[in-house]
N, C-alpha and C positions, 0 to 999 in steps of 0.2 A: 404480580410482578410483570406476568406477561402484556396488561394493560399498561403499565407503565413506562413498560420498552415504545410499546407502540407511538405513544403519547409525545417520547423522544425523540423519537424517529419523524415523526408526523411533524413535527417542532421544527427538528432542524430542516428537515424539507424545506418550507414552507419560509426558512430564515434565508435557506440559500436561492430559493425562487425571487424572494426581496431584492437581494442581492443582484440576483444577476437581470433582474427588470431595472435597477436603478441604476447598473451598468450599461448597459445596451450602445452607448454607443460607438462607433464602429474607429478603430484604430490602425494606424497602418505599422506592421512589422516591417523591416527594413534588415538584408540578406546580403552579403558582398556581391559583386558583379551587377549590381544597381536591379539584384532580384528587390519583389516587395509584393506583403501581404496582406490585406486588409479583411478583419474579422472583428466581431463587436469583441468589447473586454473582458465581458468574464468570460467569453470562450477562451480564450488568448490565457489568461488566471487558470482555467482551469485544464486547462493541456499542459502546461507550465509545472501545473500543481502536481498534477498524473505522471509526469516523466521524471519529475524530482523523487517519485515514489519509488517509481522504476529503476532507478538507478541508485534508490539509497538502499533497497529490495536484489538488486542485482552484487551492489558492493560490498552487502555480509553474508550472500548465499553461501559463497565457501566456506564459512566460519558455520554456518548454520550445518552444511553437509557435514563439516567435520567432527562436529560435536554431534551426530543423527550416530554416524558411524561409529564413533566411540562409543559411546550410549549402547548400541547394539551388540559390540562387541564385551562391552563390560556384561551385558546382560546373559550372553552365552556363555560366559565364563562365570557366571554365579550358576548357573544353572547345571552347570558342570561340576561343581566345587560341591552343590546341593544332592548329587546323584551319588558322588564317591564317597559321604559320610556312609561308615555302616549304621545300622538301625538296630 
């Protein structure tokens, strides 16, 4: 199993090294007030891709905390419920 993760990993590696060689060439990003940035494209694809993550990762954390905390307090309260049975 473990050779086979690796195999996938090594894969896709190796799919996005393609990728961003057959990318390479250099594009200009463009910022209001006549700012502007020039970096090849798959850099550009792949900060793009990284802040898309960030912010889709950022837009359900609450929903993520809030169900950590439920979770934790349902669990305290089983465990409370488990202690006042008599035996």
């Amino acid at each position: 199993m473990r050779l086979l993760a690796l195999s996938l990993k090594i894969f896709l590696f190796l799919l996005l090294l393609g990728f961003a060689a057959k990318n390479s060439e250099t594009v200009s990003v463009r910022y209001p007030m006549g700012l502007e940035w020039q970096a090849p494209l798959s850099l550009v694809l792949l900060i793009v891709f990284a802040l898309g993550m960030l912010f889709g990762l950022l837009g359900c954390s609450r929903h993520l905390f809030k169900n950590r905390r439920e979770i934790r307090r349902l669990r305290s309260s089983a465990g409370q419920a488990d202690s006042a049975k008599p035996i």
